[in-house]
N, C-alpha and C positions, 0 to 999 in steps of 0.2 A: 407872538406867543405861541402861536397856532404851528408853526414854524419848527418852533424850539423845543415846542413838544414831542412833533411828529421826529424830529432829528434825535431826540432821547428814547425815544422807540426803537427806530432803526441801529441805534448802539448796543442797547438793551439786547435784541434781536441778534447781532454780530456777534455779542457777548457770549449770548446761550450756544450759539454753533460753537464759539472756541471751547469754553467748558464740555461740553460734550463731545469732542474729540483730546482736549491734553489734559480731562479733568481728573482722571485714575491718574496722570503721571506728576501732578502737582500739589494734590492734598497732603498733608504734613503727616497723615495716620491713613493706616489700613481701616475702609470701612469695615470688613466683617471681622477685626479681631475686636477679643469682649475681654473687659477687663472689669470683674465683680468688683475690686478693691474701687473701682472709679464711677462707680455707677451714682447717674443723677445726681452729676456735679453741676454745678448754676455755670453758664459761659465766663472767661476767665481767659488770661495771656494763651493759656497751654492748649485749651479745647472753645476757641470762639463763640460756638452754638453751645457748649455745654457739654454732656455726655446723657446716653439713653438709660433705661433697667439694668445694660447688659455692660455697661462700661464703653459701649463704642461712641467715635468720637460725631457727633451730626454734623459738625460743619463737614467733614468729609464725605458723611452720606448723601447729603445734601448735593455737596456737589458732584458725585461721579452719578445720583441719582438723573441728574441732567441728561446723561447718555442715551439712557433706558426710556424716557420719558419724550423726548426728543426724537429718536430711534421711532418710537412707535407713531407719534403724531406723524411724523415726513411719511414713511412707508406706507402708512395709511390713506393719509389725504394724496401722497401723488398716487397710488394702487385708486382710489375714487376718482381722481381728478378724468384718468388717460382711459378709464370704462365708463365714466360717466357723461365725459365732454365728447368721447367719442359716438356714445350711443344716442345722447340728446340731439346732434348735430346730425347723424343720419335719419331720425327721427323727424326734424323740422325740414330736413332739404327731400327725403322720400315719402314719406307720409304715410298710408296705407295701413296696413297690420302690425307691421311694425311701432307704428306709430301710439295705434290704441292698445298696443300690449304692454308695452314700455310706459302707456302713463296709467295704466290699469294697475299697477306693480310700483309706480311711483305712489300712487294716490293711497295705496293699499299701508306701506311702510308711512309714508305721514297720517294715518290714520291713528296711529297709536306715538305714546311718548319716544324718542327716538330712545332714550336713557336703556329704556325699560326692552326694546328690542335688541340692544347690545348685550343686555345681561341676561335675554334668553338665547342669543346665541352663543355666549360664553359658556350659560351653563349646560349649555345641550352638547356643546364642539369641545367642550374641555378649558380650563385656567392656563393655556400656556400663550406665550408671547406673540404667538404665530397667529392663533383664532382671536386675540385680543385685538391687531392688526387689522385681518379680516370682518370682524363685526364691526369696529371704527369706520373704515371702508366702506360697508357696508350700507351703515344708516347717513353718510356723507354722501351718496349717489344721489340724493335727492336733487341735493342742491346743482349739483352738475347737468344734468339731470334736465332738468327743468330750464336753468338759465341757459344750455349752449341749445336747447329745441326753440327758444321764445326769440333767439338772438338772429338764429338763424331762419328761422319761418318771416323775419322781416327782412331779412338782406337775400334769400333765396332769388330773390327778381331784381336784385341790384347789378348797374351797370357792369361793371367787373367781372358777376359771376355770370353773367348773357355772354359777354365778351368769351371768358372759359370756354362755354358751353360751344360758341362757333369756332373758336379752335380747335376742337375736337377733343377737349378734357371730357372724360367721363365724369357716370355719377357722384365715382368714390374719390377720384383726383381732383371734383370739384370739393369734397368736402374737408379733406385733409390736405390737399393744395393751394386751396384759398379760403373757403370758410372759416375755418379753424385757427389757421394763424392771424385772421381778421379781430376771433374773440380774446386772444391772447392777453390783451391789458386787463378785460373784465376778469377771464379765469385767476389769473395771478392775483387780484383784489380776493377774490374768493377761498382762493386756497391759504393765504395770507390770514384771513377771517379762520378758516374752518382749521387752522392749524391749531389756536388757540385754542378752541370749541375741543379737539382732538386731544389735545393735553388734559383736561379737565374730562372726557369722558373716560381715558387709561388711570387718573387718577381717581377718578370716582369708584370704576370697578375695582379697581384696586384695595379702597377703603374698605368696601362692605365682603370683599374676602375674594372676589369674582376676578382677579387683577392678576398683576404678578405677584407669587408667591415671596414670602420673608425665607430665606432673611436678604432679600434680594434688596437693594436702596432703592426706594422707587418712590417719589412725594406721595402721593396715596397710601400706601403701606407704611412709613415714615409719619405721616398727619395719624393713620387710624394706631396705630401703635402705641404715640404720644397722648392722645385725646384721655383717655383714663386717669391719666397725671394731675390732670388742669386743675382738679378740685382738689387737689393735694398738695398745688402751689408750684407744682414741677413743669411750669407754663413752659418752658423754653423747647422740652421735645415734641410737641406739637407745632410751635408758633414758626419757627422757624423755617420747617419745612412747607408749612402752611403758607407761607408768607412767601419762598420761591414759586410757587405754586401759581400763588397770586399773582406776583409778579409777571412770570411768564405770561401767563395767559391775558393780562391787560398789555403787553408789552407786543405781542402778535395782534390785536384789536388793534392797539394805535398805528400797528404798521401797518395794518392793512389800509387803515384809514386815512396812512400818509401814502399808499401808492394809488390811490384812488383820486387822491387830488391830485398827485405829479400824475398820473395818467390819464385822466379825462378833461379833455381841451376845453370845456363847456367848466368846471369849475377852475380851472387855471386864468381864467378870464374873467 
């Protein structure tokens, strides 16, 4: 079961990449055109999800929204991944200043809601797609951050990287030569994890205005847009988008969850 779940994730997963690259060229309706006469129609042969206020069709926001949404979690969590794995990894293999500034600056960011430091530097750097990006990034160092300094402060005096060391590798070709590709399976469980975490914080800012701007398709601007509806019975421009939303974001959990068991030898056994 454990199995077939994990293999329904990684589909799921597969899925979202394709969407997000052929998804503007396969929707049956242009998401930004608005047709009044059609507005907050209930889903149906013609418009699957329904239609919005404005007459446009949601199944097609929905899906070209995948682009955008996607777009920003990847860019984000690899920009975290490749400053954060790097800096934690020089950290645990050199120690020194370096070491207590980078967890002085670590401790300082998880001191506060990550949610709540993404949305002051949204609202300090501006709503656009770029700093939405970079505050994602951002509050995702931690985790990098932390695991490649704790990973590698244990394997620093490992056979292999002595071995480096008397071949005449240096500091930094011991860390990005050997160490780093050593963490490889943990980081990719990580980034796998924090991709999901990354969709839901682009979509969060999004809701409460802090996101990408409308009339752009984006699940967060698409969910807050709908939400006023619900009590009017107009359930479907909320739910739907709500519900890729969902999807996604449980569908990167479970893959992470499945490359952590296909990559660590100790649970595979």
């Amino acid at each position: 079961m454990n199995n077939r779940l994990s293999l329904a994730a990684l589909v799921a997963v597969g899925l979202l990449a394709v969407l997000a690259v052929v998804g503007p060229w396969i929707v049956p309706h242009d998401p930004l055109a608005t047709r009044v006469a059609s507005s907050l129609q209930p889903p149906s042969a013609l418009h699957w999800f329904g239609t919005d206020q404005l007459g446009r069709d949601i199944f097609a926001r929905v899906v070209v929204a995948t682009r955008i949404d996607l777009g920003i979690a990847v860019s984000a969590v690899a920009l975290s991944f490749v400053v954060g794995s790097t800096l934690g990894a020089a950290c645990g293999y050199l120690g020194g200043a370096l070491d207590r500034w980078a967890g002085r600056v670590v401790d300082m960011l998880m001191a506060f809601p990550l949610f709540v430091v993404a949305m002051a530097l949204v609202a300090a750097l501006g709503n656009t797609v770029a700093n939405i990006v970079l505050a994602t990034a951002i509050i995702n160092l931690p985790f990098y951050i932390r695991f490649a300094r704790a990973e590698v402060a244990v394997r620093r005096e490992a056979g292999y990287v002595q071995a480096a060391r008397l071949g005449g590798a240096g500091p930094w070709r011991v860390v990005f030569g050997v160490l780093l590709p050593n963490l490889a399976p943990g980081l990719a469980v990580q980034m796998s994890l924090n991709l999901g975490w990354a969709i839901l914080n682009a979509a969060g800012l999004s809701f409460i205005g802090l996101g990408v701007r409308p009339p752009a398709p984006e699940w967060g601007v698409l969910t807050a847009e709908g939400a006023p509806f619900l009590i009017s019975g107009q359930w479907w421009v909320a739910v739907f988008p709500g519900l890729a939303l969902m999807g996604a974001v449980f569908a990167f959990n479970l893959a992470g969850d499945a490359l952590r068991d296909l990559l660590d030898p100790r649970r595979r056994t």
